[in-house]
Structures are given as C-alpha cells and as structure tokens.
RODO-2510 file (C-alpha; in nm, 4 decimals, decimal comma):
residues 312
     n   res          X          Y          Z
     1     x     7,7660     9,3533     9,6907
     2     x     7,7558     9,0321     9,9056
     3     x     7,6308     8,6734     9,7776
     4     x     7,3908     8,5431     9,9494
     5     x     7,4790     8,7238    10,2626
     6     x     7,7613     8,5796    10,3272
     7     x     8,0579     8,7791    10,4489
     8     x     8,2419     8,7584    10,0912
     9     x     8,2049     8,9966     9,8471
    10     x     8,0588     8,9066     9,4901
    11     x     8,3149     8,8267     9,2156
    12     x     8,0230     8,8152     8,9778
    13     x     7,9451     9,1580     9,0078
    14     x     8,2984     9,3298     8,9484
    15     x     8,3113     9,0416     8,6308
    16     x     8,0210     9,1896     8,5048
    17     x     8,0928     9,5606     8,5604
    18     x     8,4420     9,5204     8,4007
    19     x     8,3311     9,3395     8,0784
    20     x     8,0833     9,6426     8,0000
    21     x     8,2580     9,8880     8,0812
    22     x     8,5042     9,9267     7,7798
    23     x     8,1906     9,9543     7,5035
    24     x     8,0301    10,2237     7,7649
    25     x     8,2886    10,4307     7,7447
    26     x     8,4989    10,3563     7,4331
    27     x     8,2759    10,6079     7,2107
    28     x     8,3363    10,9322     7,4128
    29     x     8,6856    11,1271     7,4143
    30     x     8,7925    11,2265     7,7322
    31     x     9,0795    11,4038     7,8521
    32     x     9,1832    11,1479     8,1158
    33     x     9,0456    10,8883     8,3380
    34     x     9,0283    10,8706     8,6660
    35     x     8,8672    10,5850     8,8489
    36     x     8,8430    10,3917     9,1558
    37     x     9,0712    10,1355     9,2530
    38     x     8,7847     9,9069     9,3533
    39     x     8,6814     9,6312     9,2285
    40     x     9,0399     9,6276     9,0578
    41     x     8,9247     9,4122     8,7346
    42     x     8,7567     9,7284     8,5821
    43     x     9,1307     9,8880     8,5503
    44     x     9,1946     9,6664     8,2750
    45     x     8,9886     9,7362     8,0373
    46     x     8,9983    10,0937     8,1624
    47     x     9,3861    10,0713     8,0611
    48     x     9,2937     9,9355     7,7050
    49     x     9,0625    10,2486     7,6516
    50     x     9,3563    10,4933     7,7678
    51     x     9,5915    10,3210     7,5171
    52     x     9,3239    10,3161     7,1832
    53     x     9,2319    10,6935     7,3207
    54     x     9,5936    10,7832     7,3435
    55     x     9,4868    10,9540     7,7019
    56     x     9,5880    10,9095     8,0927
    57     x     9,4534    10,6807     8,3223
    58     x     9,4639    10,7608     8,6856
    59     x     9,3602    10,5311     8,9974
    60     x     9,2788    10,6504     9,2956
    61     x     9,2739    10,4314     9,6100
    62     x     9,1171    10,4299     9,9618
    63     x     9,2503    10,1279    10,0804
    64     x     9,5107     9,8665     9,9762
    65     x     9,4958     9,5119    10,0477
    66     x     9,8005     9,3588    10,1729
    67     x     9,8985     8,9544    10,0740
    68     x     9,8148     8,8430    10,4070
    69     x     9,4768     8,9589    10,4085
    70     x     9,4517     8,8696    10,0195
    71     x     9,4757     8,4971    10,1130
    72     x     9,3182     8,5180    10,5062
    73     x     9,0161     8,6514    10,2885
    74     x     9,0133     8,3781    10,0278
    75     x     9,2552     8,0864    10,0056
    76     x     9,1006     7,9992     9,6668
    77     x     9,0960     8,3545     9,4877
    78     x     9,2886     8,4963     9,7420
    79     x     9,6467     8,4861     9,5180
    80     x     9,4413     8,5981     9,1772
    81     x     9,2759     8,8901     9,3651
    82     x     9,6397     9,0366     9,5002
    83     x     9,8346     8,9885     9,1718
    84     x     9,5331     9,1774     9,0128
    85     x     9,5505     9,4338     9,1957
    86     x     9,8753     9,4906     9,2202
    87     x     9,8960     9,5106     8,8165
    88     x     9,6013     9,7696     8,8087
    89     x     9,8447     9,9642     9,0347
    90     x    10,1489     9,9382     8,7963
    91     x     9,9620     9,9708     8,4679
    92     x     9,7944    10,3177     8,5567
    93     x     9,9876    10,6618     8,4830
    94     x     9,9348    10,8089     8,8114
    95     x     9,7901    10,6641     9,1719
    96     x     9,5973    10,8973     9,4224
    97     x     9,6334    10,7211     9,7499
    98     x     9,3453    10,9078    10,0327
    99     x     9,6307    10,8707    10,3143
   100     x     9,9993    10,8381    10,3865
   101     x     9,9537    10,4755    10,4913
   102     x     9,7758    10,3477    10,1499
   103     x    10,0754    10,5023     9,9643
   104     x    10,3141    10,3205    10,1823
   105     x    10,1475    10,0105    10,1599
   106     x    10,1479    10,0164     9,7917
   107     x    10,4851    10,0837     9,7750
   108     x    10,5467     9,7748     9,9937
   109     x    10,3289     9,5281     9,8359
   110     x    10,3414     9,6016     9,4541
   111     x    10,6906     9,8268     9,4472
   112     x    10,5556    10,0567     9,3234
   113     x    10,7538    10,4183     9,2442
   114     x    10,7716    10,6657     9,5256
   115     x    10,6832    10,9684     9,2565
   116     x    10,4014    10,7309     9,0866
   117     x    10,1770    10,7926     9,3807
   118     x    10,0239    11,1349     9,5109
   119     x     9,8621    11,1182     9,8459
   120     x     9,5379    11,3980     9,7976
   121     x     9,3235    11,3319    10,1046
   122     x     8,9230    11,3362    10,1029
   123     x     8,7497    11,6340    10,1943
   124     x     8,5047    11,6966    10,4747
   125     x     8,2621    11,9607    10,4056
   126     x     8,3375    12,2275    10,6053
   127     x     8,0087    12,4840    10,5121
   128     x     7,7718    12,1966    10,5994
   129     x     7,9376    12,0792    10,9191
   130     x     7,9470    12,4834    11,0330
   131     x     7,5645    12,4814    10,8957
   132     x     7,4830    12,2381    11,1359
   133     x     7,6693    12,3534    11,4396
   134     x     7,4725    12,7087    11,4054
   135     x     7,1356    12,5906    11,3656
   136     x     7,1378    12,2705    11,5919
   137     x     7,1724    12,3433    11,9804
   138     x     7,2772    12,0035    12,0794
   139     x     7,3371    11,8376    12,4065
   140     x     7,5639    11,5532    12,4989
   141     x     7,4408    11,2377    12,6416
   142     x     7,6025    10,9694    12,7998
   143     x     7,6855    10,8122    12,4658
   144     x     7,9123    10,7195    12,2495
   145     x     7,8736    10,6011    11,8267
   146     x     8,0507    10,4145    11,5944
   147     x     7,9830    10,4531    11,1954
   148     x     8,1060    10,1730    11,0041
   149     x     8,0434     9,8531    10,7463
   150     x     7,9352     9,5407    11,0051
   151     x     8,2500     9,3171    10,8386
   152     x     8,5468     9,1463    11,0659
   153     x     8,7971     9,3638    10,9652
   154     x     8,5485     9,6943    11,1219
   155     x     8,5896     9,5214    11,4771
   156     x     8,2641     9,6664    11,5823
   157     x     8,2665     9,4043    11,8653
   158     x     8,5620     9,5467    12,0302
   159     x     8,3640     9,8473    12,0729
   160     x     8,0640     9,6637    12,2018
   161     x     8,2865     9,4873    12,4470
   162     x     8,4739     9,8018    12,5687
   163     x     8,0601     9,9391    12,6375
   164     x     8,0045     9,6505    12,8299
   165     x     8,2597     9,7824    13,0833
   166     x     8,0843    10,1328    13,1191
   167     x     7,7334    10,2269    13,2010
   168     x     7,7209    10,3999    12,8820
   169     x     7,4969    10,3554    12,5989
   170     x     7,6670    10,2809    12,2806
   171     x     7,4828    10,3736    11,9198
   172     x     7,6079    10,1248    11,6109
   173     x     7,5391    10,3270    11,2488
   174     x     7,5558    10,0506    10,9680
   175     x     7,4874     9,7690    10,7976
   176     x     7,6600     9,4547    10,6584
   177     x     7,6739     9,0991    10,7118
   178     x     7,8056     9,0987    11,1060
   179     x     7,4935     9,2543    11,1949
   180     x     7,3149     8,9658    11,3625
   181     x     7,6601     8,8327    11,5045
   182     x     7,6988     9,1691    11,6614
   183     x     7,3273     9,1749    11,7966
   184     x     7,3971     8,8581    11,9354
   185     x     7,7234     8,9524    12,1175
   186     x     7,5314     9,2508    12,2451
   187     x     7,2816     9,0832    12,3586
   188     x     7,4344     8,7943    12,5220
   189     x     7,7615     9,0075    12,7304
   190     x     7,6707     9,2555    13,0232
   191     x     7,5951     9,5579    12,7664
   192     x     7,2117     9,4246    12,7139
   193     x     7,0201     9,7015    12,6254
   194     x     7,3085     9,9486    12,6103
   195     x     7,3449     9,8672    12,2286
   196     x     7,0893    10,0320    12,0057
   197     x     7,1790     9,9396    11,5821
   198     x     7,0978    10,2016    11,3434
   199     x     7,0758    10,2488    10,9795
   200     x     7,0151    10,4604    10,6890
   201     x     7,0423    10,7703    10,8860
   202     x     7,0723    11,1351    10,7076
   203     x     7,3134    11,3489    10,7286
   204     x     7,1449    11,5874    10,9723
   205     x     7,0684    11,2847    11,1439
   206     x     7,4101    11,1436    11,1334
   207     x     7,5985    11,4740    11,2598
   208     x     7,2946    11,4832    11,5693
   209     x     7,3895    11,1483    11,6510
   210     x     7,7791    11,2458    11,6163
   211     x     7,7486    11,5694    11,7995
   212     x     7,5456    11,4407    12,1055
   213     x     7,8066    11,1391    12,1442
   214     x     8,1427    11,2138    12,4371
   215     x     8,2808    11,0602    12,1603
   216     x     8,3257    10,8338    11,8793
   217     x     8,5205    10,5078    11,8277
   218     x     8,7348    10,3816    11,5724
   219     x     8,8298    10,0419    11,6431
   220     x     8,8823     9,9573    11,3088
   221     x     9,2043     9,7499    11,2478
   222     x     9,2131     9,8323    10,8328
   223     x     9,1371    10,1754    10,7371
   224     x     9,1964    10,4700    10,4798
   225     x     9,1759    10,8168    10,5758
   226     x     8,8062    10,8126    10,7259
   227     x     8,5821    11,0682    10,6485
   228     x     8,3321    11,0204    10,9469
   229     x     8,6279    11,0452    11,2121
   230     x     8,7110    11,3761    11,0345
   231     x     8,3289    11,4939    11,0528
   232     x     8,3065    11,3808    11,3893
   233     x     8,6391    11,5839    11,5052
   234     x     8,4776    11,8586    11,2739
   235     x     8,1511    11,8216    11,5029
   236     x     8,3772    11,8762    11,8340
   237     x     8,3383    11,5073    11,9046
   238     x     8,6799    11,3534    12,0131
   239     x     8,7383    11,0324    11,8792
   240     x     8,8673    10,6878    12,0643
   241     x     9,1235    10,5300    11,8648
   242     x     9,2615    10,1650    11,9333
   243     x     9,6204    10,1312    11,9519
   244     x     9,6053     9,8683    11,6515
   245     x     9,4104    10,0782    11,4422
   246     x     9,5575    10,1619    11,1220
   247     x     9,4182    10,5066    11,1058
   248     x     9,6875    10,7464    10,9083
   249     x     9,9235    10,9825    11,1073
   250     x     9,7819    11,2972    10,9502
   251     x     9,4132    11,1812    11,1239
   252     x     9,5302    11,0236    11,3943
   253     x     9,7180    11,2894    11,5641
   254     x     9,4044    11,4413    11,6801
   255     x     9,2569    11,1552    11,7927
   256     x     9,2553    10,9558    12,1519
   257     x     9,4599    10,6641    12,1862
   258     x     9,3979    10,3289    12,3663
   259     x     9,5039    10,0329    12,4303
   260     x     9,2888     9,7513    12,3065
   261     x     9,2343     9,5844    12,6464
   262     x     9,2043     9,9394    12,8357
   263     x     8,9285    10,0721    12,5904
   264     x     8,6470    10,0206    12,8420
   265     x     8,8491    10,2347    13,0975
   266     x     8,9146    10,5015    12,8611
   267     x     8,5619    10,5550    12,7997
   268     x     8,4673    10,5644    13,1370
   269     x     8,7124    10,8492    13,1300
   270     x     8,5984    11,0322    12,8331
   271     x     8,2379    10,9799    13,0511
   272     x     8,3364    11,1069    13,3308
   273     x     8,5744    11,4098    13,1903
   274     x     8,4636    11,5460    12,8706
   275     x     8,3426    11,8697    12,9712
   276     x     8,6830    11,9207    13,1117
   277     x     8,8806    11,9006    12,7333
   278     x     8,5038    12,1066    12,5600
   279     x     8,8530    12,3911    12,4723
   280     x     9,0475    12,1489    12,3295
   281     x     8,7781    11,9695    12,1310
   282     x     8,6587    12,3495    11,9573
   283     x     8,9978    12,3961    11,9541
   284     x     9,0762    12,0571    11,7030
   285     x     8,7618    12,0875    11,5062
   286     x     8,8652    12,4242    11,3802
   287     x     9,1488    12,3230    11,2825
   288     x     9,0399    11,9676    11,1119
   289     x     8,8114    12,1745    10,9330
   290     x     9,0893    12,3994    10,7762
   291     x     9,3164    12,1472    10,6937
   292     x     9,0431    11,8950    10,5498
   293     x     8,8426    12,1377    10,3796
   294     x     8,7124    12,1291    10,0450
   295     x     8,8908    12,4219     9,8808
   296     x     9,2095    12,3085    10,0244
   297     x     9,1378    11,9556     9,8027
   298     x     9,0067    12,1247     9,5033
   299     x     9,3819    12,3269     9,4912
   300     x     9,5397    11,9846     9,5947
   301     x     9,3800    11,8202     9,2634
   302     x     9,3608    12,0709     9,0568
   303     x     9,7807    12,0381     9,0820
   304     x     9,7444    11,6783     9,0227
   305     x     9,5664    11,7055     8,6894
   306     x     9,8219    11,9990     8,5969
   307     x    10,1206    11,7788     8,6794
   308     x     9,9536    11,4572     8,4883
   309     x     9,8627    11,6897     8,1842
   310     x    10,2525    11,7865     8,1632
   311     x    10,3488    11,4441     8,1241
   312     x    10,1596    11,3516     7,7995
***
C-alpha cells in the first residue's frame, strides 16, 4: 500500500488495479455496482462498464479528502488526486457516505446534490460483541488503547503525550509507517515503558484488550464513522474524544470530550473515576448496539437498492 515505506501511498498500485479491472468484470451482468470510493481511479472504468451494461453504479465512501489536505499530502499529484476524485463522485448514480460529516464534506468540496448522497452507517456486530461480554469475565486495568493506522493524520502521538501526563499504561493496536517515529517519541518523553505497540491482534483479542481499557482514545483529527469506537462503546468502554476530532455527531454524542491540551487531565480522571459512570457506560453500550446494529443496516440498504432500482 506504501512505497518503500514511506508515508505516501502507492499510485502504482491503484494504476494497476484500475486498468484491469474493466476486462475482470466486463463479461458478467450484474444488476448494479457498488464499489468503494478508494483508490478513486477504479470509478472510471467502473463508470464505462455501467454505461456498455446499461446498469447503476453506486460509490460508497468512508472518508472524503478535502483540497487542503489534497495538496498538504502531495504538492505534485496533490491537484490531479482531488479533481479525480471529485469526478468519481459526480459520475456515479448514487453515493453512500458512512457518516453525516463525509456527506457534508462532499457536498462542500465537489457540489455535489443533497438527494445524490445517502448517509447508511457501518454496522457493529451486535451478536458477537454480546458473545463476548457473556463468556469473557473481564477486569479493568489501569489502561487505556488506541486502534488505529500509525499515519500523521491518526495523531497517535497526541495520545502518547496525554499518557505521559498519567501513570497509566497506554496499549497502541496498529501498524503503518509512524511506527518507529512513535516508538521513538515514546521512548524518549516521560511515558518510557508505559507504551506497549501491538499488532495483528484477533478479534477476541481485540475486544479483551478494549474491554479491560477505562477507556479508549480517539485523537484522530480525519475520520469516518469508526467502527472500533462503536465496538468499544458496544464493549462498555467510554471513549476519549479530542475536541478537534472530526468524529460524526451521530458517534460522537456518546463519547467524552477534551480539549487537546487537557487530554492528560482527563484521563487521569477517567483513572481515577470510572467505576463511578460503570451505569452510564452499560447504559450507552446498549443503546450503541441497537442503533448500530446489523439488522438495522441491512433494512437501511436494502431501501437504498429499492430506491436506486426505481430510478432505472
């Protein structure tokens, strides 16, 4: 996905990808597309096929990227990138944004129609998550976890710095191409040794990790809905949200909120006081795991594809 570990993603790749994928699927018949937003080129061709087919082509999108971080991500391709994606977002017959705040930014940066764009959120999995609870007696620690891709935009290190403040131990779950930076940050501030970097963890092993955390932080400054925030409120976890986070209102009304510069002190809180909000935390996960739930998105798309349908 990354050349030669650098902190850019591949354009090779998505080249590639694209320019095979119209003879892959050009023999088969389908009834409509619908395809990822990412890498954007694929769209194209994907269009072409819906045209020869005489069928509907729908893109669904977890994230949008704005101008601004077009060109702060790549003066050279930076302009190309944008203006590509904001055509495969105007050439499709229906978007599926995964939050409130992708929709809005696409109708900010490529104008596109209000009624174009259907926001169907992700689903958590609300049978496993209740599978887990029942059969796994687990105890918190003094810990707290973030899940994420090591890249800029993640902020990991603002969580590592907020640690550094607490006497807490903080548990990193990912990989990507900050990962020695962020060792190195750990390493070298007061939180030596209170950092421990995981990867490829399980699910089981993921929701452990999740459940035995006072909570989890999203520091994030650039994100879509977020499916481990809702697993980890679906655990009972809280979760520690920075004030600058772009996490959608429809997620982040159950979540914590702090200031950037105060997150240190509110985990010292959430430390000190989270058997005192247990209620509250039940309480939210119950409901997260209604609203969120699997059956609710199956009825959510199954309308989608009866409303696209009507239209041919």
């Amino acid at each position: 996905m990354y050349t030669n570990g650098r902190k850019r993603r591949s354009v090779k790749m998505p080249v590639v990808f694209s320019a095979n994928i119209f003879f892959r699927i050009l023999p088969y018949a389908f009834d409509m597309v619908d395809a990822d937003s990412f890498p954007f080129l694929h769209i194209i061709p994907l269009r072409l096929y819906a045209w020869i087919r005489r069928t509907r082509l729908v893109v669904t999108w977890h994230e949008v990227w704005s101008r601004d971080f077009w060109i702060g991500y790549s003066k050279k391709i930076g302009r190309i990138g944008y203006w590509v994606e904001g055509l495969c977002a105007r050439i499709s017959d229906m978007n599926i944004a995964n939050a409130s705040t992708t929709k809005a930014l696409m109708e900010k940066e490529f104008g596109i129609r209000h009624d174009k764009t259907v926001v169907f959120p992700a689903a958590i999995d609300k049978d496993e998550i209740r599978a887990f609870i029942a059969k796994n007696r687990t105890k918190k620690r003094d810990q707290f976890i973030v899940i994420s891709r090591l890249v800029s935009h993640k902020r990991v290190g603002l969580a590592i710095d907020a640690i550094s403040k607490t006497d807490s131990k903080l548990i990193v779950v990912g990989e990507g191409p900050d990962l020695d930076a962020l060792k190195e940050r750990a390493s070298s501030l007061a939180a030596k040794g209170q950092v421990v970097f995981k990867k490829g963890l399980g699910t089981r092993e993921l929701f452990r990790e999740i459940a035995e955390s006072k909570a989890l932080i999203m520091p994030s400054e650039r994100e879509g809905l977020s499916l481990v925030t809702l697993e980890a409120l679906g655990l009972g976890t809280p979760v520690l949200v920075a004030d600058t986070s772009s996490l959608p209102r429809e997620v982040r009304r159950y979540c914590l909120e702090a200031k950037e510069s105060k997150m240190g002190d509110a985990l010292r809180k959430l430390s000190k006081d989270y058997a005192s909000h247990a209620k509250q935390d039940r309480e939210t996960a119950a409901e997260v795991l209604e609203e969120f739930s699997g059956d609710r998105a199956g009825a959510v798309y199954s309308d989608i594809m009866r409303r696209l349908r009507g239209r041919a």
